[in-house]
C-alpha positions in Angstrom: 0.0 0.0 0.0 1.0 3.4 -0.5 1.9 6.2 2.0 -1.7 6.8 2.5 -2.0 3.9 4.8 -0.4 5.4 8.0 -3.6 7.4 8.0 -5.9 4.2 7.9 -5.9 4.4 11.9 -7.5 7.7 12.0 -10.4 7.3 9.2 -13.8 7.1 10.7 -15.6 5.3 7.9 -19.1 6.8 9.2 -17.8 10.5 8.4 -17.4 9.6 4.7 -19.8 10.1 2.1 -22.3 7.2 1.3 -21.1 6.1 -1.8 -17.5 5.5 0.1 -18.7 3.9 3.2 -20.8 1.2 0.6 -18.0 0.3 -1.5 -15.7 -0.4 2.1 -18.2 -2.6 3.4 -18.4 -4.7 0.1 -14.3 -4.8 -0.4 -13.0 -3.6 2.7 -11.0 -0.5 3.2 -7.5 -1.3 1.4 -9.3 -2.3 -1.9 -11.2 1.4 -1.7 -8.1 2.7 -1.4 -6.2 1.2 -3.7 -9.4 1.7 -6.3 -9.3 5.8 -5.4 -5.4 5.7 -6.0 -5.8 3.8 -9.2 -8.6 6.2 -10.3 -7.9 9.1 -9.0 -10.9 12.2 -9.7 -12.6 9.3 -12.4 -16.2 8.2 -11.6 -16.5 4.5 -12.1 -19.9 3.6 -13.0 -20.6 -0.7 -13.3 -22.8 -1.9 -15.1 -25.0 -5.1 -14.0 -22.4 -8.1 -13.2 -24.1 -10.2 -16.1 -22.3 -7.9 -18.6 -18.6 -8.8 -16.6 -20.0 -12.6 -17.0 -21.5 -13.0 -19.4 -18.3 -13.8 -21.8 -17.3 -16.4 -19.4 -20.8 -18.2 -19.4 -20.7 -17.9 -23.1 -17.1 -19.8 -23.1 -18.2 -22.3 -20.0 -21.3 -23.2 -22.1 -19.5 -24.0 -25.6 -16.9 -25.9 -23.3 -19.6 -27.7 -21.5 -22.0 -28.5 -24.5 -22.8 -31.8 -25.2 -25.5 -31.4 -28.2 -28.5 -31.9 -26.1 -27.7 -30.6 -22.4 -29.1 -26.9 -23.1 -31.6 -26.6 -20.2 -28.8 -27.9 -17.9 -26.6 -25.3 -19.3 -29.2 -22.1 -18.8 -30.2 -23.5 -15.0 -26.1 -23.6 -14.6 -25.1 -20.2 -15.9 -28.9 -17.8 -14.9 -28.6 -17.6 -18.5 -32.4 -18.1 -21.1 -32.8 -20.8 -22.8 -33.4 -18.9 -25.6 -29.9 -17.1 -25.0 -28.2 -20.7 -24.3 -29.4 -21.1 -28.3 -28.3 -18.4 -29.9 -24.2 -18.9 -28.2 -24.5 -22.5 -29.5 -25.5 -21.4 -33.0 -23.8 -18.4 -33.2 -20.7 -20.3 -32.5 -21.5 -23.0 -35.0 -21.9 -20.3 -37.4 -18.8 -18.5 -36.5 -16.9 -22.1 -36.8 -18.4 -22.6 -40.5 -18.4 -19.4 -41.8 -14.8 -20.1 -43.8 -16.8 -23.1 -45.4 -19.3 -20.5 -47.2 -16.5 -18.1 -48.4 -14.9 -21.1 -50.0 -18.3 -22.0 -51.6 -18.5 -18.5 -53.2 
């Protein structure tokens, strides 16, 4: 940690805005810190965590599918059925897309 951490001792968390006192209580005060150094005067704004996931349950379902497990694959990742469909066969089409450019 930086030089800022000989003032850890003296920071009341329950004097600090809202917003602060949230994020400590989720990651702990180090991590804030260590975010606020990193981004210093930059708002960070997250989106839903299914946006940070959602490329890793895309890669966990084409690892995991089997050609007829897609239920077990949306109850697995949260993700629809309907969205469990559309990975599998956009994949396949990514896979055999060279096939129709030889074709034409």
């Amino acid at each position: 940690m930086s030089d800022h951490a000989k003032y850890l001792n003296y920071l009341q968390v329950d004097e600090l805005p809202e917003h602060y006192q949230v994020v400590i209580s989720v990651i702990g005060i180090d991590a804030t810190v260590k975010l606020a150094e990193a981004f210093p005067g930059v708002p960070l704004y997250f989106k839903q965590v299914h946006h940070l996931l959602y490329p890793a349950k895309r890669a966990y379902i084409l690892a995991y599918f089997s050609g007829a497990n897609q239920r077990r694959l949306a109850l697995d990742t949260g993700l629809t059925l309907k969205t469990v469909y559309k990975i599998i066969k956009d994949d396949h089409n990514e896979k055999h897309a060279w096939k129709q450019e030889e074709l034409i």
